[in-house]
VEXDREN-2710 file (C-alpha; in Angstrom, 1 decimal):
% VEXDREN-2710
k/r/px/py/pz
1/UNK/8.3/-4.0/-12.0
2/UNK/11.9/-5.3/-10.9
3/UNK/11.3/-5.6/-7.7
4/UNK/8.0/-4.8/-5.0
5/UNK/8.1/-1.7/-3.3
6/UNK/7.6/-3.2/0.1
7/UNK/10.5/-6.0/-0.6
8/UNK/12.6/-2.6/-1.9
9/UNK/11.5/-1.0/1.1
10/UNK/12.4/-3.5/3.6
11/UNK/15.7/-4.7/2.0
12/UNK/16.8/-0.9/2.5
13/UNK/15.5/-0.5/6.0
14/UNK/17.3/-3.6/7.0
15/UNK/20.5/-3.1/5.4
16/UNK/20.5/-6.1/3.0
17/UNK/23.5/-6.4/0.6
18/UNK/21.4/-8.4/-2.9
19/UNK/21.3/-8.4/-6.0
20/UNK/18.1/-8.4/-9.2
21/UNK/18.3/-11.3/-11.3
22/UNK/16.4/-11.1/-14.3
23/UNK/15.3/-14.6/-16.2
24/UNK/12.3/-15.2/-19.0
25/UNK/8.7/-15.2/-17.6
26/UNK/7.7/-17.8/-15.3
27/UNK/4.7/-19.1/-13.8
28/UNK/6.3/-21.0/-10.7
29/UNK/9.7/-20.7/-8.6
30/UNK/10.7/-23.9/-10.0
31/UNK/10.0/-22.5/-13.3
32/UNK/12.4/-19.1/-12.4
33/UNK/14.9/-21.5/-11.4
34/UNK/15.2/-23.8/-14.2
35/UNK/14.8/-20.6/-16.8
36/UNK/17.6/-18.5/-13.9
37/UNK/19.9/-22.3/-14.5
38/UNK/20.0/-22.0/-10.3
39/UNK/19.9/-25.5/-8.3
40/UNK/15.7/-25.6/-7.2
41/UNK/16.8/-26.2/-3.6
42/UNK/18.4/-22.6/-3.4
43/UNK/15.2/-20.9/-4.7
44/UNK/12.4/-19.9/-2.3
45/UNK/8.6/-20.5/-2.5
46/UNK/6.5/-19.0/0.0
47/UNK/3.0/-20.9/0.4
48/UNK/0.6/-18.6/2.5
49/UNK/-1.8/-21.1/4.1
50/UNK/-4.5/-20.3/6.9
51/UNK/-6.6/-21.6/9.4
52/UNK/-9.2/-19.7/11.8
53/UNK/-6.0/-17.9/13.7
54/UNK/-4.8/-16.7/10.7
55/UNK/-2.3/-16.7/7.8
56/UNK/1.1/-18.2/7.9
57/UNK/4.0/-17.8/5.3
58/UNK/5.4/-20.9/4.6
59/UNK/8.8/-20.7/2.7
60/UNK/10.6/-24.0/1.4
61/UNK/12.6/-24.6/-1.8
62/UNK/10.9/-24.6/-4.9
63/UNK/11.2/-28.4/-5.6
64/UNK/9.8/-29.3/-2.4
65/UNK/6.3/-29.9/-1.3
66/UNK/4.7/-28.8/1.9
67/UNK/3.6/-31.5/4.2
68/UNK/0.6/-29.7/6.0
69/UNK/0.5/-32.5/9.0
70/UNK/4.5/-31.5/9.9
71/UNK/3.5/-27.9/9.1
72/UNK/0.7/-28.1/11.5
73/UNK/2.5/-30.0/13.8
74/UNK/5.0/-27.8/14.0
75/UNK/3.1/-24.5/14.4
76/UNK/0.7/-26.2/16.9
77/UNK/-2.1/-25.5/14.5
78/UNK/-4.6/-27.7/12.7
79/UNK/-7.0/-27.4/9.7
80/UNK/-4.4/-24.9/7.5
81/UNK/-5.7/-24.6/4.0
82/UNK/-4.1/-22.7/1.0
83/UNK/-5.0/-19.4/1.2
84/UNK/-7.4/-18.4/-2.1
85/UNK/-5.9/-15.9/-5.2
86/UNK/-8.0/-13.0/-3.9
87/UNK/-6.5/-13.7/-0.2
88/UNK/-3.3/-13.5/-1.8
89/UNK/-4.2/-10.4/-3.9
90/UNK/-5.1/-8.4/-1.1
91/UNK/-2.0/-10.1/1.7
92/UNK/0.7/-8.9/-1.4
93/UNK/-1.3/-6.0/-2.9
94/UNK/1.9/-4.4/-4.7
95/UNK/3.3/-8.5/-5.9
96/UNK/1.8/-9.9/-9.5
97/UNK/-0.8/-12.6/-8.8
98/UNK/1.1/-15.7/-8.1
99/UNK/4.8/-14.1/-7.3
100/UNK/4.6/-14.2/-3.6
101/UNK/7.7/-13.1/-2.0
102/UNK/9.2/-15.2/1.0
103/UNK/8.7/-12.1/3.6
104/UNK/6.5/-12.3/5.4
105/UNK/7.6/-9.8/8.2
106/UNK/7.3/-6.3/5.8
107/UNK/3.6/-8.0/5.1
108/UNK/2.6/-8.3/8.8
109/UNK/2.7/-12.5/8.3
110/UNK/3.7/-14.5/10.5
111/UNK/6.5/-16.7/8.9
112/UNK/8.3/-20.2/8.5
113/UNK/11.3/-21.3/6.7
114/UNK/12.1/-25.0/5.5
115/UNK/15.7/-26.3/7.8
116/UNK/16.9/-27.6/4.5
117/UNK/16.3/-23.7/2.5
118/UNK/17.6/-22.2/5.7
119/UNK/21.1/-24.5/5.0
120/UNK/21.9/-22.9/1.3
121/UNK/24.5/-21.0/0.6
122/UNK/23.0/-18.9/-1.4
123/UNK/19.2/-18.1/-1.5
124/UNK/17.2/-16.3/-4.7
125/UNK/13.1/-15.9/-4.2
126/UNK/10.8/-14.0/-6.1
127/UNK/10.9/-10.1/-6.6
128/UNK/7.1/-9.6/-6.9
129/UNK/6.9/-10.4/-10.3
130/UNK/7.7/-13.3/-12.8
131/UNK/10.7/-12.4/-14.2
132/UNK/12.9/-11.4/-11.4
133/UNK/14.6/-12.7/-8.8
134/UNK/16.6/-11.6/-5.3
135/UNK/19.8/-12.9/-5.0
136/UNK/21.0/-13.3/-1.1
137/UNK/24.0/-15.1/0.5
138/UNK/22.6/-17.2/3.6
139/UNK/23.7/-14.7/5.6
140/UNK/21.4/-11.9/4.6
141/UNK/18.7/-14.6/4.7
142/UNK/19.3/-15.8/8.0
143/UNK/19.4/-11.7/9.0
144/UNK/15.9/-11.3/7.4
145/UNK/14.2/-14.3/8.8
146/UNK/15.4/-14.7/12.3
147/UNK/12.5/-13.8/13.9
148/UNK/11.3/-17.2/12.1
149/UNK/11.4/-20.6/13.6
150/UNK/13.3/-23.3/11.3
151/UNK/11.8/-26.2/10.8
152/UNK/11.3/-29.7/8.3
153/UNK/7.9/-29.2/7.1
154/UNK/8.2/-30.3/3.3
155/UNK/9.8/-32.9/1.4
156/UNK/11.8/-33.1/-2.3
157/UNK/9.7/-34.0/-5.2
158/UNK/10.8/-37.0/-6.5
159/UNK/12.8/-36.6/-9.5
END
């Protein structure tokens, strides 16, 4: 797989300009980026968390971690939880387990994106699988996602 049908899909339906980046296998999006030689801040993570009124798709750069009390706070929600494998396996049913792209609109998921991620010039994420990645200006991004809000909800890792 290069890339998932329903990213293909959508990408075409919405007139997105990208490009496919292939890199070796990884596990991770910080993984892709280190093995893709891309800066971590410019490569998108979704987390898909959940609470009794549903899932959310949280998207942040790949060397950031969420912070679910600002994530919460900013969706007016409380007790999010990551959503399980099997949750994930049936939300992304034509992604590899664990290569969760940061769409969540051609999923039906309601979606967040991470100010700082929003800011790059230049955004890659996931294909679907673990050795690919879409390559967008901020422009494209910014098309896809803004039906989104923008907010801080995660912080860098320390180095």
């Amino acid at each position: 797989m290069n890339i998932a049908p329903t990213i293909q899909d959508y990408l075409a339906a919405q007139q997105i300009a990208y490009e496919v980046l292939s890199h070796p296998r990884t596990m991770t999006s910080s993984a892709s980026a280190e093995s893709a030689h891309l800066p971590g801040k410019s490569v998108a993570k979704a987390v898909v968390v959940e609470d009794d009124r549903g899932y959310v798709l949280a998207v942040l750069p790949s060397t950031y971690h969420l912070q679910f009390s600002a994530l919460e706070r900013e969706l007016h929600r409380s007790g999010l939880r990551l959503a399980t494998e099997p949750e994930l396996d049936r939300l992304f049913p034509d992604c590899q387990p664990g290569a969760v792209p940061p769409l969540g609109k051609p999923y039906g998921l309601t979606t967040i994106v991470e100010e700082d991620l929003a800011a790059q010039p230049e955004i890659f994420f996931e294909a679907g699988d673990h050795e690919h990645l879409v390559h967008l200006t901020q422009a494209e991004f910014v098309r896809l996602t803004c039906d989104s809000p923008c907010a801080h909800f995660s912080r860098a890792a320390p180095a």
